[in-house]
C-alpha positions, -999 to +999 in steps of 0.1 A: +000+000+000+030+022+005+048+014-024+014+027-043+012+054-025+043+064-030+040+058-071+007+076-069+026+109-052+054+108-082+030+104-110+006+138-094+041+154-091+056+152-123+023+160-133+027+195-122+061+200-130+048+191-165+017+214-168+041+242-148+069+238-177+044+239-202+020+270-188+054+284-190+060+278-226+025+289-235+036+321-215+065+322-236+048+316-268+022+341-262+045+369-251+072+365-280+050+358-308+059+374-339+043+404-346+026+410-379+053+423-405+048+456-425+035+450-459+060+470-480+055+477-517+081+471-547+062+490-571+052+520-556+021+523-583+008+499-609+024+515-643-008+517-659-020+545-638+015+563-643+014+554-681-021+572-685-004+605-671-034+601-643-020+581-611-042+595-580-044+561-557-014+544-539-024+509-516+005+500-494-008+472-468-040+482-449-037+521-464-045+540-489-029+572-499-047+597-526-049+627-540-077+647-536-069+683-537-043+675-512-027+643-500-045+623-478-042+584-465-067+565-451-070+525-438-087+502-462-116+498-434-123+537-432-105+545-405-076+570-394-082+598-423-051+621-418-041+649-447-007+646-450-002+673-473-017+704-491+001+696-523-018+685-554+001+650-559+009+635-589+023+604-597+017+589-565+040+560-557+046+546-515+070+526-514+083+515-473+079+546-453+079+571-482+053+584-504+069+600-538+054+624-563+054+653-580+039+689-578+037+721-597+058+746-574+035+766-555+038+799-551+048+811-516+027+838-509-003+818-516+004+783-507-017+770-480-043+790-483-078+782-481-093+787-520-113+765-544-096+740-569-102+764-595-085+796-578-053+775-564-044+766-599-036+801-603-009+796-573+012+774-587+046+775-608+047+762-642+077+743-629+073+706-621+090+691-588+099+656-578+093+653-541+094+624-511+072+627-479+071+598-451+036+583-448+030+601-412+033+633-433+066+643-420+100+657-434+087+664-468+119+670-493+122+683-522+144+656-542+143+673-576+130+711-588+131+719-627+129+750-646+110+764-672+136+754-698+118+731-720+143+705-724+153+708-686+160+669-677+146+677-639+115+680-653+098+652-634+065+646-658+059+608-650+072+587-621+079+548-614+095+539-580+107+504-580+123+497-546+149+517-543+153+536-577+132+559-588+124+560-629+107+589-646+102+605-677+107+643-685+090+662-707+112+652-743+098+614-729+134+600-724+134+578-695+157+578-661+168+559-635+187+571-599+186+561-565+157+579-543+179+605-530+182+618-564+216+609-570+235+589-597+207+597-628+215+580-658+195+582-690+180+549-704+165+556-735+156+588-754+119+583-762+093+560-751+057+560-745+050+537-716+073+509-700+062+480-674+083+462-648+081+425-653+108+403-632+146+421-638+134+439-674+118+463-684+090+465-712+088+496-733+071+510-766+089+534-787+083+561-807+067+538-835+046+524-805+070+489-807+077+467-783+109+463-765+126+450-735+156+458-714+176+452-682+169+476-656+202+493-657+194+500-699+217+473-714+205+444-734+177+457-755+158+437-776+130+441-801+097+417-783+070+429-813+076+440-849+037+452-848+033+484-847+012+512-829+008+495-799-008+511-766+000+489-730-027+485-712-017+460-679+008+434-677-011+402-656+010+370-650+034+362-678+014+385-703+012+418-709-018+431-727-020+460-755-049+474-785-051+487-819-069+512-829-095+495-853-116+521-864-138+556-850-121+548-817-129+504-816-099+490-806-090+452-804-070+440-772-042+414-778-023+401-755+017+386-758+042+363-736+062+376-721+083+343-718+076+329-754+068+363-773+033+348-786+010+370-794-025+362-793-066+381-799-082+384-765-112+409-775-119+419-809-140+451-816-138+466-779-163+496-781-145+532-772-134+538-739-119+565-724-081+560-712-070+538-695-085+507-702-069+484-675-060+449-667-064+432-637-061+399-630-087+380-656-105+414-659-107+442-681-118+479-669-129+509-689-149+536-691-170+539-716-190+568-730-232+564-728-261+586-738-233+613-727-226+596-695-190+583-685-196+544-668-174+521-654-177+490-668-158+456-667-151+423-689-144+391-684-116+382-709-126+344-707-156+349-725-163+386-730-191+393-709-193+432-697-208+442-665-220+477-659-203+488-622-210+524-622-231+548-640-206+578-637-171+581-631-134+596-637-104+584-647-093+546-630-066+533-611-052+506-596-043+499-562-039+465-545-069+441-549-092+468-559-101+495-589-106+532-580-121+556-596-133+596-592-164+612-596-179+649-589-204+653-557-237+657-569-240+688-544-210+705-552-193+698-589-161+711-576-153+683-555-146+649-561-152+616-543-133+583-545-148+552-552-135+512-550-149+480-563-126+449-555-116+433-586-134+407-603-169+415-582-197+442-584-200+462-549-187+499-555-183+515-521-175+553-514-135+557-499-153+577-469-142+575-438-157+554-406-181+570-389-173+574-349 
């Protein structure tokens, strides 16, 4: 009876050395568990936005950052709306803990000031600057400032962060690279209409509308198309995706390999849309032009079927899983609201933010 006993008083004690040892662990588990790592963008903006001259949206992880008469950000559930900057902001790019675009230089005397979109247009410079702000809306810098010379190379007319070089185009649409500080600029080609970023090369058009390919650093060009005329409209996968102009503004949208150079007819006879007609994933955006009204509309590029998403809107953009797009109050036609609709489905909600 003893020698049970005595059995009996190891097993409950080992017992609660065990559960102490593990309680511990859990303890431990629970108080050094990883915390959630900061989505941080390569691209700071989906080309096809900067392409179309009209890049207003930015997603980096759970924010977005816009343009709106002034720079704002705001998380993806409405919450947290800060205005990081009175700047009109162009070419929006967030790459990390920066947000890069560019600006007309403002006038001193009247920057800041509270006036209507149409009245601040007057304050401005018709000089372009290249500028960097963090994403809390601190130490804004100035990283490049042109002048009115015409073929000024500091004139910063379309921007493409990728990592940690910056590429833009100036106004003669030859095409740079440097480093984010503005340093070491090296020109890469002397004309080209739009260029995409796919893996280490980059995808370009030239003057003929052709396209081409290089290394990142300009070497190794290469002809990828002997057509002619083409327009970029998304790279998705291992494709990128272009039209022709067919006729009265139809295009047909084509798409080629980028790893075997095969070209091949996704839509033929695409009614007119205004620019840009974007691709996203397995979808097609455009806005299209009815009974004098501007909708958003989507296809399907598996079998071509069109959905009406919106009855109005503005210019589109990519940013992250979703499609923005603008469009005037209906009380006041001087401001603008933002709108998203997550690709591939139908709910269009209003960027607004949470009410408290």
């Amino acid at each position: 009876m003893v020698q049970h006993q005595g059995k009996w008083m190891i097993t409950i004690a080992m017992a609660v050395c065990l559960s102490v040892v593990l309680g511990f662990g859990n303890q431990q588990t629970m108080a050094t568990a990883p915390t959630k790592k900061p989505v941080i963008n390569v691209l700071g903006s989906d080309p096809v936005n900067i392409n179309s001259y009209r890049s207003f949206v930015a997603v980096q992880g759970e924010w977005i950052f816009y343009n709106n008469d002034g720079l704002y950000k705001i998380k993806q559930d409405g919450s947290s709306l800060q205005k990081l900057s009175s700047d009109w902001a162009h070419d929006l790019n967030v790459v990390g803990d920066w947000i890069y675009y560019t600006r007309n230089k403002p006038v001193k005397e009247f920057y800041q000031l509270e006036m209507s979109p149409y009245e601040i247009g007057y304050t401005y410079e018709d000089v372009m600057e290249l500028m960097k702000i963090k994403t809390d809306g601190s130490s804004k810098t100035v990283i490049k400032s042109s002048s009115p010379a015409e073929d000024d190379p500091n004139n910063v007319l379309r921007l493409y962060v990728v990592g940690d070089i910056i590429y833009y185009a100036d106004n003669k649409s030859h095409l740079y690279r440097m480093d984010t500080n503005g340093k070491n600029q090296k020109k890469l080609l002397d004309r080209f209409e739009e260029v995409y970023f796919y893996q280490d090369w980059i995808f370009y058009t030239n003057e003929n509308r052709q396209l081409y390919k290089m290394k990142r650093n300009g070497t190794q060009k290469k002809l990828v198309s002997k057509d002619k005329e083409l327009t970029l409209v998304g790279l998705s996968g291992d494709f990128i995706y272009y039209t022709k102009w067919v006729d009265h503004g139809v295009v047909d949208v084509y798409k080629i390999g980028l790893q075997d150079g095969k070209t091949a007819l996704v839509k033929k006879g695409l009614p007119p849309a205004e620019k840009p007609i974007i691709i996203a994933g397995n979808y097609l955006y455009y806005i299209s032009e009815i009974n004098g009204e501007q909708m958003v509309g989507r296809m399907n590029m598996t079998d071509g079927k069109t959905t009406p998403l919106s009855p109005l809107g503005l210019r589109l953009n990519i940013g992250g899983d979703f499609i923005f797009f603008y469009d005037y109050q209906t009380s006041d036609h001087d401001k603008k609201e933002l709108f998203k609709v997550k690709m591939g489905e139908n709910k269009v909600e209003k960027v607004t933010p949470k009410a408290k």
